[in-house]
PyMOL CGO cylinders between C-alpha atoms (Angstrom):
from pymol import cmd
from pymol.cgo import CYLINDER

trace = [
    CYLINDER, 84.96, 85.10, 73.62, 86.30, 82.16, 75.36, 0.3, 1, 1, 1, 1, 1, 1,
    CYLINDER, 86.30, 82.16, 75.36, 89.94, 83.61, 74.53, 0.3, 1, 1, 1, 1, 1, 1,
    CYLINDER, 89.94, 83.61, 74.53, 89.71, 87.08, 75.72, 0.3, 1, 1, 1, 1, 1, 1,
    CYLINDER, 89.71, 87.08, 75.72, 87.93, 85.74, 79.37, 0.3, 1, 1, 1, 1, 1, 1,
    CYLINDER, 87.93, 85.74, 79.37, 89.22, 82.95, 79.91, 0.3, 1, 1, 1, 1, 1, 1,
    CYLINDER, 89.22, 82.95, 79.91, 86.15, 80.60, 81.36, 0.3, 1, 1, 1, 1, 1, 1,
    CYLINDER, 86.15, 80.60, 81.36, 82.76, 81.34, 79.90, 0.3, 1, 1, 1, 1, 1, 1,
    CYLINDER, 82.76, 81.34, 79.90, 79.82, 79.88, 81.03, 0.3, 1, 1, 1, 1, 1, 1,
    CYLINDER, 79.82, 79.88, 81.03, 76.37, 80.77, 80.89, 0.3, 1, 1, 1, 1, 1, 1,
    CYLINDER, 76.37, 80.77, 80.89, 75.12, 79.07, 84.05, 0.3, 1, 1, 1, 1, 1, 1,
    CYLINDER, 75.12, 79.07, 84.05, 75.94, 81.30, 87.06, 0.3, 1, 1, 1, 1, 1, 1,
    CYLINDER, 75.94, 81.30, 87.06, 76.49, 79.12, 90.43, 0.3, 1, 1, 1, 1, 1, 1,
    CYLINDER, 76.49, 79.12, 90.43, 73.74, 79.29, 92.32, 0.3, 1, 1, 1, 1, 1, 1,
    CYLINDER, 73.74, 79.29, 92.32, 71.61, 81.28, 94.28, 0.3, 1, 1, 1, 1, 1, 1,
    CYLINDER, 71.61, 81.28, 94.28, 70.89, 83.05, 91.21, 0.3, 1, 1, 1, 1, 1, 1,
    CYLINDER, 70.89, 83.05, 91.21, 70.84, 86.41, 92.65, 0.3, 1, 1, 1, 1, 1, 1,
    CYLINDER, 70.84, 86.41, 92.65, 73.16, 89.20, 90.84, 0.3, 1, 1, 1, 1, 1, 1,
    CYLINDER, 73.16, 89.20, 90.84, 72.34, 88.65, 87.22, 0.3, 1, 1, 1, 1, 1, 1,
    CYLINDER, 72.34, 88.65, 87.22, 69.68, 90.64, 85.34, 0.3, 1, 1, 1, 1, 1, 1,
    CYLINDER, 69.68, 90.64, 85.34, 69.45, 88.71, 82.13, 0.3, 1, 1, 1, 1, 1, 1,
    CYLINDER, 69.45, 88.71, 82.13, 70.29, 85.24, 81.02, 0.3, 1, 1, 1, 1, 1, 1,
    CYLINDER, 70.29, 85.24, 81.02, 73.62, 86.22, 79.22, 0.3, 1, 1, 1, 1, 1, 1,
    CYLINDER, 73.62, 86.22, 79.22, 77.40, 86.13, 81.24, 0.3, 1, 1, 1, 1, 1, 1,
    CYLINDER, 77.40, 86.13, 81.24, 80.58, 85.60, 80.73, 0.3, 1, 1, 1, 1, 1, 1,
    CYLINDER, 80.58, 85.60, 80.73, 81.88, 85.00, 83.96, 0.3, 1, 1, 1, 1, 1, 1,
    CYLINDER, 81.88, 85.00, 83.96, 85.89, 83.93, 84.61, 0.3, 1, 1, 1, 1, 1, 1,
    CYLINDER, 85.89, 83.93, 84.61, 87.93, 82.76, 86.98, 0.3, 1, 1, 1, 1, 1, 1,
    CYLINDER, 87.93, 82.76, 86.98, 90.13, 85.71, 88.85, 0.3, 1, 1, 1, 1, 1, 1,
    CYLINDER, 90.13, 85.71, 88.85, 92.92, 85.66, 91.22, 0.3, 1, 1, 1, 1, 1, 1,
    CYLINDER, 92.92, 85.66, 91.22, 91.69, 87.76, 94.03, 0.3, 1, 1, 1, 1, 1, 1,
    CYLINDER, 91.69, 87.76, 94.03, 94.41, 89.49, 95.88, 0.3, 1, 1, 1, 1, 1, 1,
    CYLINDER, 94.41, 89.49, 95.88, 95.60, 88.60, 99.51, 0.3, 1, 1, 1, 1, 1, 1,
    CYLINDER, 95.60, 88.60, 99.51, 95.05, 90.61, 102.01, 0.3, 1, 1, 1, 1, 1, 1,
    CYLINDER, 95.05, 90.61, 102.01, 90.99, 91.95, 101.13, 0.3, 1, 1, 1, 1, 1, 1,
    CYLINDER, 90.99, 91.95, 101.13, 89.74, 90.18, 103.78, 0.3, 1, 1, 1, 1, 1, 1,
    CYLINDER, 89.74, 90.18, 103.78, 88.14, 87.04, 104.81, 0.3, 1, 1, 1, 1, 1, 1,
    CYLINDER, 88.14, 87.04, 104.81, 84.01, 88.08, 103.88, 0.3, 1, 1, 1, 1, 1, 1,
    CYLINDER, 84.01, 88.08, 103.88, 83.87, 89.72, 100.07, 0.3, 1, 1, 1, 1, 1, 1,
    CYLINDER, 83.87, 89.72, 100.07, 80.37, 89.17, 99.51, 0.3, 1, 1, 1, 1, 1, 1,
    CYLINDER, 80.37, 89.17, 99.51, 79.36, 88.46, 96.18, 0.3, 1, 1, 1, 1, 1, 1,
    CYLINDER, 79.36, 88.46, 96.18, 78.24, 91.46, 94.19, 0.3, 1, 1, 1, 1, 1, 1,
    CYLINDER, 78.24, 91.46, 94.19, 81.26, 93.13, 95.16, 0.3, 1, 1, 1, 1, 1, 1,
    CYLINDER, 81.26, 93.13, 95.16, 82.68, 95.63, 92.63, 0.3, 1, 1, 1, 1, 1, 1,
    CYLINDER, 82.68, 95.63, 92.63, 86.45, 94.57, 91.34, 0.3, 1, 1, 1, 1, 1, 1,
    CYLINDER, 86.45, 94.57, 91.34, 89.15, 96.41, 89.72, 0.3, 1, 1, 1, 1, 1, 1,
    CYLINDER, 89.15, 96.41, 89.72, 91.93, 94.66, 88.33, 0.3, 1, 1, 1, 1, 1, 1,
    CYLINDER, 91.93, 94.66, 88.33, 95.47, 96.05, 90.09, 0.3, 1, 1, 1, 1, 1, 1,
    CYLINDER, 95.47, 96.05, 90.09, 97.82, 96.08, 87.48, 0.3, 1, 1, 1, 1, 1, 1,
    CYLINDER, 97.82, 96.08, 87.48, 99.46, 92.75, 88.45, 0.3, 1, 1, 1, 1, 1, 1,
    CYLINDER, 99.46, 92.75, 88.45, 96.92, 90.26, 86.95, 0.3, 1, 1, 1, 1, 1, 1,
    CYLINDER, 96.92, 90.26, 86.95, 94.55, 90.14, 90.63, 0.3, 1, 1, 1, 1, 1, 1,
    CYLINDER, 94.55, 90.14, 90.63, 92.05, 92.06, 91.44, 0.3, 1, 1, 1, 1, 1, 1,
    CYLINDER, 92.05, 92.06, 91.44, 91.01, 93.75, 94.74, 0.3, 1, 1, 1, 1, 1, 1,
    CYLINDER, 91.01, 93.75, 94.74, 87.90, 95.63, 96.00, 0.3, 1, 1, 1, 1, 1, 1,
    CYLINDER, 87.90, 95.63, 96.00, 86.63, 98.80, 94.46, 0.3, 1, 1, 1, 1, 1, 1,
    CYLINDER, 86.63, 98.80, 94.46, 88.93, 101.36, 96.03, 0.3, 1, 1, 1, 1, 1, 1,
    CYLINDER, 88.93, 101.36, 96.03, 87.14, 104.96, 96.59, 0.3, 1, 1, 1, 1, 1, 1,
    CYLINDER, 87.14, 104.96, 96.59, 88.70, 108.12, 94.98, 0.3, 1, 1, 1, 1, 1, 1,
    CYLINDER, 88.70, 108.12, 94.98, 91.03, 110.13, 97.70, 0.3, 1, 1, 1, 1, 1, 1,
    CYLINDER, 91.03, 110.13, 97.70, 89.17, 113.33, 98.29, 0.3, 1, 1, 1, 1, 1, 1,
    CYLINDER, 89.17, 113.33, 98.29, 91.00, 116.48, 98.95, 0.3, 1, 1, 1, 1, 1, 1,
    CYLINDER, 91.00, 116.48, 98.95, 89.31, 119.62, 100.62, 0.3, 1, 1, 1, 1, 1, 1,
    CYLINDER, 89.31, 119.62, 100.62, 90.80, 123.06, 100.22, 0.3, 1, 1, 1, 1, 1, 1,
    CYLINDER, 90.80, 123.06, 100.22, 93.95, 122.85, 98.72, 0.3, 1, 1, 1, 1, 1, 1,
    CYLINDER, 93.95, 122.85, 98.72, 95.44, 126.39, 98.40, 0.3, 1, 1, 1, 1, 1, 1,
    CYLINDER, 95.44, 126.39, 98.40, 96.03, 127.75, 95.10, 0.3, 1, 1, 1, 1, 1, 1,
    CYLINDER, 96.03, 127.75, 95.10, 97.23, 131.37, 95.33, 0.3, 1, 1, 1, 1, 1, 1,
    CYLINDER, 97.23, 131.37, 95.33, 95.99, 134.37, 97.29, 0.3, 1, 1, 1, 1, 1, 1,
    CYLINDER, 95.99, 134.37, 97.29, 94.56, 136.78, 95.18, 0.3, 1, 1, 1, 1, 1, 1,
    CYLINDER, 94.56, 136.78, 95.18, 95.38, 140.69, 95.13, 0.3, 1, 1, 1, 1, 1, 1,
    CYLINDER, 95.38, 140.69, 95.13, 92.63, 142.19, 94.56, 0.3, 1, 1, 1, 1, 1, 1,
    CYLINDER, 92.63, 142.19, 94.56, 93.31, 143.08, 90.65, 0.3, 1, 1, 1, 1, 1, 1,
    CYLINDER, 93.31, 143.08, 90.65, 93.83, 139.72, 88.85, 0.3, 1, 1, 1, 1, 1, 1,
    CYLINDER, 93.83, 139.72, 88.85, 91.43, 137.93, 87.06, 0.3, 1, 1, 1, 1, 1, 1,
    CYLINDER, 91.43, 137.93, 87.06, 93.22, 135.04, 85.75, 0.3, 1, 1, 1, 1, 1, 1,
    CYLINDER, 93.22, 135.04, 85.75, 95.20, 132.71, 87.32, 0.3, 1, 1, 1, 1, 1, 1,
    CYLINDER, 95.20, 132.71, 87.32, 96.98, 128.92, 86.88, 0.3, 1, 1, 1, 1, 1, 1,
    CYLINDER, 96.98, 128.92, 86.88, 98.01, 126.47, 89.24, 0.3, 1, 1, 1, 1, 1, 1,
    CYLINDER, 98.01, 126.47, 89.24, 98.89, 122.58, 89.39, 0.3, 1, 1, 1, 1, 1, 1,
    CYLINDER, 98.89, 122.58, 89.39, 97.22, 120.85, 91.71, 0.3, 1, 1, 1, 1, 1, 1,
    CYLINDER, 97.22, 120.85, 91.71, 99.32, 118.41, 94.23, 0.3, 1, 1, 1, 1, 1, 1,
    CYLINDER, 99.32, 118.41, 94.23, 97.71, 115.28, 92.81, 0.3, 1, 1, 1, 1, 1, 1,
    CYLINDER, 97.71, 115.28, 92.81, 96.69, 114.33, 89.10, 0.3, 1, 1, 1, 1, 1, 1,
    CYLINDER, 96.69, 114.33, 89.10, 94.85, 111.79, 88.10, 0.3, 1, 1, 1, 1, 1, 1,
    CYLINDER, 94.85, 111.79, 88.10, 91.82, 114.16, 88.73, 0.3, 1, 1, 1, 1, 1, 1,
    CYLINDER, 91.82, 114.16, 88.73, 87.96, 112.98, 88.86, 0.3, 1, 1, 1, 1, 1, 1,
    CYLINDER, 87.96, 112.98, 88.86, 86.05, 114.42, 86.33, 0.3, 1, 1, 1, 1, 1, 1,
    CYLINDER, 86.05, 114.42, 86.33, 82.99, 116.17, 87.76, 0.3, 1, 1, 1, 1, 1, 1,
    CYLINDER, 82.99, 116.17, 87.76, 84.91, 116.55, 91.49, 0.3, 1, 1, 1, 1, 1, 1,
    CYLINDER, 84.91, 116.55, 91.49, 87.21, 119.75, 90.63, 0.3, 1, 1, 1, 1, 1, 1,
    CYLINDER, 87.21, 119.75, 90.63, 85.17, 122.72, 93.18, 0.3, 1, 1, 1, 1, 1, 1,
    CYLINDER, 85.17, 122.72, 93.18, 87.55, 126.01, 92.98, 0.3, 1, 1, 1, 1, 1, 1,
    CYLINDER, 87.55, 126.01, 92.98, 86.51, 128.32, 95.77, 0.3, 1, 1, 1, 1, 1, 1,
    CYLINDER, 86.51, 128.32, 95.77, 87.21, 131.86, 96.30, 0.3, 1, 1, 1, 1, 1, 1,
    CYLINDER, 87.21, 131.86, 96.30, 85.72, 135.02, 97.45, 0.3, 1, 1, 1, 1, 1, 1,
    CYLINDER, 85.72, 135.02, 97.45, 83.95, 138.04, 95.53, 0.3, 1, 1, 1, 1, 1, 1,
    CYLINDER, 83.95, 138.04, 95.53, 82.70, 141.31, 96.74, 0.3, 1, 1, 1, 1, 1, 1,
    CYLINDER, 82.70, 141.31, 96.74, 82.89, 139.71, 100.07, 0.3, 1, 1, 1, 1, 1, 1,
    CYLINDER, 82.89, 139.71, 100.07, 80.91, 136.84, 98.98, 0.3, 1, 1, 1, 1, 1, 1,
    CYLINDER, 80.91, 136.84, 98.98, 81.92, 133.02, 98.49, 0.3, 1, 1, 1, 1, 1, 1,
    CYLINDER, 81.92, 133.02, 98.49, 82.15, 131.51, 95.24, 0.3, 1, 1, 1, 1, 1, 1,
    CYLINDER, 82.15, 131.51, 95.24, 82.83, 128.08, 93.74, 0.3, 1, 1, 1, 1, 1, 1,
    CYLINDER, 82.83, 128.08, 93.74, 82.52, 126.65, 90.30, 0.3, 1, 1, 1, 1, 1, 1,
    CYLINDER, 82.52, 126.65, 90.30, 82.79, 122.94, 89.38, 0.3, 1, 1, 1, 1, 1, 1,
    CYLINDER, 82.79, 122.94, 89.38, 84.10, 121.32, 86.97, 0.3, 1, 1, 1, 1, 1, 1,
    CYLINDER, 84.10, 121.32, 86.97, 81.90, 120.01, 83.89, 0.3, 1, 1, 1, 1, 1, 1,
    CYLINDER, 81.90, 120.01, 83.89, 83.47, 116.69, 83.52, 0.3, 1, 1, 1, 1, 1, 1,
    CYLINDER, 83.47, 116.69, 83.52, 84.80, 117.32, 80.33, 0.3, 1, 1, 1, 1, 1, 1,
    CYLINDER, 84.80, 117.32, 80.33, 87.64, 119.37, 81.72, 0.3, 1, 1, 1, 1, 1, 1,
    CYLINDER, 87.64, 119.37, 81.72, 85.94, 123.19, 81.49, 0.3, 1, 1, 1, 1, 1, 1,
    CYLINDER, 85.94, 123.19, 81.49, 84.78, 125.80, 84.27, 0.3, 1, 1, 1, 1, 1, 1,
    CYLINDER, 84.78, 125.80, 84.27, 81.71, 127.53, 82.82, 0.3, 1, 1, 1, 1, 1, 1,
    CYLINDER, 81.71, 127.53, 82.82, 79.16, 129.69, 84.29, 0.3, 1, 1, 1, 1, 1, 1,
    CYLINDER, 79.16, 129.69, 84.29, 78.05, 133.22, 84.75, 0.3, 1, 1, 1, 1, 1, 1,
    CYLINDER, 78.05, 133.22, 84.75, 81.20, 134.29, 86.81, 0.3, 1, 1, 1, 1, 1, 1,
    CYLINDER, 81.20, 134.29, 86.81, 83.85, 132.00, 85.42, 0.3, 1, 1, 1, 1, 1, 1,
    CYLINDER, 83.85, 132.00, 85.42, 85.43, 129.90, 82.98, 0.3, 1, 1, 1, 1, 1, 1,
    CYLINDER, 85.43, 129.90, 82.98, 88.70, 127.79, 82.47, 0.3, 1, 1, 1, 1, 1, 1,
    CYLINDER, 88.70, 127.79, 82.47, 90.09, 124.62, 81.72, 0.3, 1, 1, 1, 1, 1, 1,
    CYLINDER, 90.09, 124.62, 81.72, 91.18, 121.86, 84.05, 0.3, 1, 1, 1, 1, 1, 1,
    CYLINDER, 91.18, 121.86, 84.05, 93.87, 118.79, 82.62, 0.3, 1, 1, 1, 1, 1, 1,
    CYLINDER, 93.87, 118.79, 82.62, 92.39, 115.43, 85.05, 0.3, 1, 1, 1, 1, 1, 1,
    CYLINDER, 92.39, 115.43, 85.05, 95.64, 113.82, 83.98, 0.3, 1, 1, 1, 1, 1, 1,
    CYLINDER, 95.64, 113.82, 83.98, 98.14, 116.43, 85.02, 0.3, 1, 1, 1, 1, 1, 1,
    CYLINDER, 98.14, 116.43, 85.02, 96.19, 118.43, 87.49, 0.3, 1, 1, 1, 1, 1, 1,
    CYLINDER, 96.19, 118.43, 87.49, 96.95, 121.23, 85.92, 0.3, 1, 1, 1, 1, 1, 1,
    CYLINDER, 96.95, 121.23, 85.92, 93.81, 124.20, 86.23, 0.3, 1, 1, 1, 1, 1, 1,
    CYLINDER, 93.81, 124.20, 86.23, 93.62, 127.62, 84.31, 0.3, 1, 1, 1, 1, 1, 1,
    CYLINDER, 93.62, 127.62, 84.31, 90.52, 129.49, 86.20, 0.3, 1, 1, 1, 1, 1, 1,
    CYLINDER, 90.52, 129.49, 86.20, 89.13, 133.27, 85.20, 0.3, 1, 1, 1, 1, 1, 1,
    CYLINDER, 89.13, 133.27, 85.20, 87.00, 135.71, 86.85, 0.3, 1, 1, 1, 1, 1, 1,
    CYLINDER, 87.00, 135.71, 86.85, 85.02, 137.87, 85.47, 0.3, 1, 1, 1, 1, 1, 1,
    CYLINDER, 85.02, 137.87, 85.47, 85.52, 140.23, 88.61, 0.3, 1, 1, 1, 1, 1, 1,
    CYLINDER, 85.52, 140.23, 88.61, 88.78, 140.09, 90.50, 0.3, 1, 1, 1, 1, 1, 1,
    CYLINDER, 88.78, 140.09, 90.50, 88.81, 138.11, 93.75, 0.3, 1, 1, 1, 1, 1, 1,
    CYLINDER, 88.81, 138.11, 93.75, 88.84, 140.03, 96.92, 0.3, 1, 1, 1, 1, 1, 1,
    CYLINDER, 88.84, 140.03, 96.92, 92.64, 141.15, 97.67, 0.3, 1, 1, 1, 1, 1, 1,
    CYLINDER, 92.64, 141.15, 97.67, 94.22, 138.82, 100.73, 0.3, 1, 1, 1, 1, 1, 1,
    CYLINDER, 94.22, 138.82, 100.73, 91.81, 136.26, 99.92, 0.3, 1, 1, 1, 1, 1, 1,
    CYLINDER, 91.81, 136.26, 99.92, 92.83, 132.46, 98.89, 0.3, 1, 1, 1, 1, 1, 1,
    CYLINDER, 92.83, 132.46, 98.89, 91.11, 130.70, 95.91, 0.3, 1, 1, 1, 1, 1, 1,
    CYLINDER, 91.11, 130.70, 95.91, 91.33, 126.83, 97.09, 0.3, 1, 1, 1, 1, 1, 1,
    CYLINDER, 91.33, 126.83, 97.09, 90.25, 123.77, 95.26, 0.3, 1, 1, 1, 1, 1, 1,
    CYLINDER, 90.25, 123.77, 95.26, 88.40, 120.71, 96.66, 0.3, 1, 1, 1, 1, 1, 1,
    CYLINDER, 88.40, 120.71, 96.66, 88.44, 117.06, 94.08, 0.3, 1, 1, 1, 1, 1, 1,
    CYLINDER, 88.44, 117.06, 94.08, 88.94, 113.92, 94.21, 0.3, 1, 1, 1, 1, 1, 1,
    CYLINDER, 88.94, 113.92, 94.21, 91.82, 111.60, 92.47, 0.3, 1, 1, 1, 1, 1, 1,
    CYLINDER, 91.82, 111.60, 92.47, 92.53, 108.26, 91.86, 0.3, 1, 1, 1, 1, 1, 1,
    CYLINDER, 92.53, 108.26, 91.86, 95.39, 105.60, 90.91, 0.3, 1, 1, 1, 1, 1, 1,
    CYLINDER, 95.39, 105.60, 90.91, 95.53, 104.52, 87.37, 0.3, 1, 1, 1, 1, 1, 1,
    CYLINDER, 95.53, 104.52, 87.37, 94.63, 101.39, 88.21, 0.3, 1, 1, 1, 1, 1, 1,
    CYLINDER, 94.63, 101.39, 88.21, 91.46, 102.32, 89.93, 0.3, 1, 1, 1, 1, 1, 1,
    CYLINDER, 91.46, 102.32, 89.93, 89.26, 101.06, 87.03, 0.3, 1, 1, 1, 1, 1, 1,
    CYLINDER, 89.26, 101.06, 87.03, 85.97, 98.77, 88.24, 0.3, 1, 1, 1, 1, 1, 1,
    CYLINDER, 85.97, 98.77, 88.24, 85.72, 96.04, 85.72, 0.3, 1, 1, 1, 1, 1, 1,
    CYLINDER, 85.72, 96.04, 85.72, 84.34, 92.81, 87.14, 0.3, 1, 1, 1, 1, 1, 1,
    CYLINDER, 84.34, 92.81, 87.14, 81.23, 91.90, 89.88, 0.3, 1, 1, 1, 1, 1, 1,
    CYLINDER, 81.23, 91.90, 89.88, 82.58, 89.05, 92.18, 0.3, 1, 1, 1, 1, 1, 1,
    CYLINDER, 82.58, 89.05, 92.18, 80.31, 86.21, 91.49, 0.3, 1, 1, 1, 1, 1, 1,
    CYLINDER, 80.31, 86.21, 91.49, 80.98, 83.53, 93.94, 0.3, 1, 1, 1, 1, 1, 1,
    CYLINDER, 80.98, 83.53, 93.94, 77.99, 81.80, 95.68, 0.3, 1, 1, 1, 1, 1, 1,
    CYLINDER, 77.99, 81.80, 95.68, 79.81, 82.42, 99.60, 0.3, 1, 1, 1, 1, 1, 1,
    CYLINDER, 79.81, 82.42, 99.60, 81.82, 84.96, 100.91, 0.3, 1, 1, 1, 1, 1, 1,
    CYLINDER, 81.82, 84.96, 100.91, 84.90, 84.97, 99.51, 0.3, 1, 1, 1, 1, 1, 1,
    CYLINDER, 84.90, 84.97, 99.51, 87.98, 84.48, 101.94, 0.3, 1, 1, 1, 1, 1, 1,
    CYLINDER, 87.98, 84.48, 101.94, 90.97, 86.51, 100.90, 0.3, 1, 1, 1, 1, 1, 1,
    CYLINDER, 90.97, 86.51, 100.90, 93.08, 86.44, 103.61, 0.3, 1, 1, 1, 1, 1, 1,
    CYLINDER, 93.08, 86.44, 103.61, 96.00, 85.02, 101.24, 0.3, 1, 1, 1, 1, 1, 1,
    CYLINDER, 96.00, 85.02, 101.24, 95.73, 84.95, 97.10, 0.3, 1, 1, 1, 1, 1, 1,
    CYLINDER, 95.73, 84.95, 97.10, 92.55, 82.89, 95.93, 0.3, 1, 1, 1, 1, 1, 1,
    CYLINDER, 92.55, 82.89, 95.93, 91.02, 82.15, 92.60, 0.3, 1, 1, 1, 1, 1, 1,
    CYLINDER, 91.02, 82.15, 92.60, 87.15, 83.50, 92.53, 0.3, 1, 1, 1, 1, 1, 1,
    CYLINDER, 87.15, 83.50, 92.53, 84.24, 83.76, 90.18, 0.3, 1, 1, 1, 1, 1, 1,
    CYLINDER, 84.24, 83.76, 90.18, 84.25, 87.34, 88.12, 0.3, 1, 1, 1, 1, 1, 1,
    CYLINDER, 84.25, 87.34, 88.12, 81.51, 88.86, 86.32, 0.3, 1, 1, 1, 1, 1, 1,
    CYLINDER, 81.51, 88.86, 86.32, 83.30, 90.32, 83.22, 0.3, 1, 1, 1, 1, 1, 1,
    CYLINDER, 83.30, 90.32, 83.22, 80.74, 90.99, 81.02, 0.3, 1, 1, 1, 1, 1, 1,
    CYLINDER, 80.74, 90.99, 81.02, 76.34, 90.78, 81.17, 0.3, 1, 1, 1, 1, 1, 1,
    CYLINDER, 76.34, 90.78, 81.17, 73.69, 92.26, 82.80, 0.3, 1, 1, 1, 1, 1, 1,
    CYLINDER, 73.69, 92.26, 82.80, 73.44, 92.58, 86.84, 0.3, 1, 1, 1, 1, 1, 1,
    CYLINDER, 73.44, 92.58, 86.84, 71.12, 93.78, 89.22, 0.3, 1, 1, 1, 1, 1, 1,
    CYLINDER, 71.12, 93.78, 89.22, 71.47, 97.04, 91.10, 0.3, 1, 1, 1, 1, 1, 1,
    CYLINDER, 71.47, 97.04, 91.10, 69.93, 95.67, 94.51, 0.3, 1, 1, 1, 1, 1, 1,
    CYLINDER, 69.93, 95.67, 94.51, 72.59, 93.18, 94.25, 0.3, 1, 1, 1, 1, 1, 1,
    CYLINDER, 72.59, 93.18, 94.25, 75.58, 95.25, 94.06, 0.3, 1, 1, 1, 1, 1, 1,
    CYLINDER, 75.58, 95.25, 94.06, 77.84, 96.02, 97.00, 0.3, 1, 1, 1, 1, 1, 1,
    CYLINDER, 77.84, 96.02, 97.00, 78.96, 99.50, 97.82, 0.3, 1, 1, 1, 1, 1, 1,
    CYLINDER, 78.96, 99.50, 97.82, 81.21, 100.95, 100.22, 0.3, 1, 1, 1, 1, 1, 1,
    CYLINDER, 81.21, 100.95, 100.22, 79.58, 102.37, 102.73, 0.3, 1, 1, 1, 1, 1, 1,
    CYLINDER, 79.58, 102.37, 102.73, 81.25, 106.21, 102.30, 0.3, 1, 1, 1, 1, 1, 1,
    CYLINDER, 81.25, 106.21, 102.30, 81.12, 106.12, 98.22, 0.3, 1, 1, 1, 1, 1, 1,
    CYLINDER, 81.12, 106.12, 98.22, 79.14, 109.66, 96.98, 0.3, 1, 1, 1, 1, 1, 1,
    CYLINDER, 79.14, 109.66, 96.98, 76.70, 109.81, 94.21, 0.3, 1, 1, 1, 1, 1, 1,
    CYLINDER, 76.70, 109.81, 94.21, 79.69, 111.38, 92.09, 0.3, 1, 1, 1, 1, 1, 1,
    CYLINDER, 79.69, 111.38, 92.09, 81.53, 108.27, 92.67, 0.3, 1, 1, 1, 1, 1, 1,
    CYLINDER, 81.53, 108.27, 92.67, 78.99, 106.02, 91.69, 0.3, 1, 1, 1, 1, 1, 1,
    CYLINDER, 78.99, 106.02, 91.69, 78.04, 107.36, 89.04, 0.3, 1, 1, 1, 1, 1, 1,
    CYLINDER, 78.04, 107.36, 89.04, 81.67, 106.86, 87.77, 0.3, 1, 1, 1, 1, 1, 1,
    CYLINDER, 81.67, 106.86, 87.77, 81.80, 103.34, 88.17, 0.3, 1, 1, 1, 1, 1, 1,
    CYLINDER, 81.80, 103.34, 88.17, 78.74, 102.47, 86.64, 0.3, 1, 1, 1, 1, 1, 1,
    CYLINDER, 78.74, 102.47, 86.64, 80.39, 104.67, 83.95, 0.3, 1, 1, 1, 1, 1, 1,
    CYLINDER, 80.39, 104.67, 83.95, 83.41, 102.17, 84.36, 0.3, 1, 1, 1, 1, 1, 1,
    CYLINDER, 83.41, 102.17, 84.36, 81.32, 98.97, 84.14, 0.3, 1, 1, 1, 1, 1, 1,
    CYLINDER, 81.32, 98.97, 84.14, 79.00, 100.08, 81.32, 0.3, 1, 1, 1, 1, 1, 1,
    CYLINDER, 79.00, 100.08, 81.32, 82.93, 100.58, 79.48, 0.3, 1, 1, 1, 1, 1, 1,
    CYLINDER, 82.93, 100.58, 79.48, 83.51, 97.03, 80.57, 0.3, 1, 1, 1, 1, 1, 1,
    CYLINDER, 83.51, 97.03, 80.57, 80.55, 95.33, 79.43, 0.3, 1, 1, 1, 1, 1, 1,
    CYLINDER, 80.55, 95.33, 79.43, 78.57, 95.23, 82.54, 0.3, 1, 1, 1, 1, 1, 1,
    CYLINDER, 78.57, 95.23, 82.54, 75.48, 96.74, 82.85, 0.3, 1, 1, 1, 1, 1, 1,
    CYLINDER, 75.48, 96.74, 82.85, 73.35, 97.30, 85.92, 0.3, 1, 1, 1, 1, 1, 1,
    CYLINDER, 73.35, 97.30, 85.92, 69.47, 97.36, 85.97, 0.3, 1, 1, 1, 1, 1, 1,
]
cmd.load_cgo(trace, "trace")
């Protein structure tokens, strides 16, 4: 344990907010400059891909990206979209049949199902295969609304310190790696959806962290 963490302890610094259960492995993190000067503990961490770790960074959301106009006759069509690194469960396509809108979503397992379509979607490439089962209306565009993320956008630690955390220049902080934490005690950004979150608790479960 004490290897793959670094600093284990099972005594959190006090107040004892954040923790759930009496279990944590909690190490000490380099948290990178420039996050600000009041990270409040509870706040979600990814690591960066350098060895620090920043604030949880929200998926980019894109609305309406065009894919193709259709003519009236196809049923099929494929397109890459301009970003990969897709969010599974945020892939709308949009289009519009017998003067009507329509949009299917993505199942999060990379398929389009339902009564008037199905197709595939790659969340790595951005590559998307849609059908119709009745030919968009001729002139019309079929557009695509998601969200994407950096590789490195992976929550995998709570920040654990007792005070704000001041990281107006590189400084070495508390993490929660691994245990059980408290929902109340979490901090979100302000704008983050319900598809989001449900991702990163997705993310943190994966890391060993579960919230109650």
């Amino acid at each position: 344990m004490a290897g793959k963490f670094g600093i284990v302890q099972n005594t959190p610094t006090e107040p004892s907010q954040l923790f759930a259960g009496d279990y944590k492995a909690l190490a000490n993190k380099t948290v990178k400059a420039g996050e600000g000067a009041a990270i409040k503990r509870g706040s979600i961490m990814c690591e960066g891909g350098d060895g620090t770790y920043r604030v949880l960074d929200l998926d980019t959301a894109v609305g309406a990206e065009a894919l193709c106009s259709a003519t009236g006759a196809l049923t099929s069509f494929t397109a890459m979209l301009a970003s990969g690194k897709l969010v599974p469960g945020t892939v709308k396509v949009k289009s519009t049949v017998g003067a009507a809108a329509k949009s299917v979503t993505d199942d999060g397992n990379g398929r389009f199902s339902d009564a008037q379509h199905s197709g595939c979607v790659d969340y790595g490439s951005g590559r998307l295969e849609i059908r119709f089962n009745t030919p968009p209306d001729n002139g019309t565009d079929i557009v695509a609304d998601y969200s994407h993320g950096g590789v490195n956008d992976k929550a995998d630690a709570v920040l654990a310190a007792a005070e704000p955390v001041d990281a107006t220049s590189d400084i070495v902080a508390p993490m929660c790696m691994q245990g059980m934490v408290r929902s109340a005690d979490l901090v979100w950004p302000e704008s983050i959806t319900d598809v989001q979150k449900a991702r990163v608790l997705i993310m943190l479960r994966n890391a060993g962290i579960i919230v109650v």
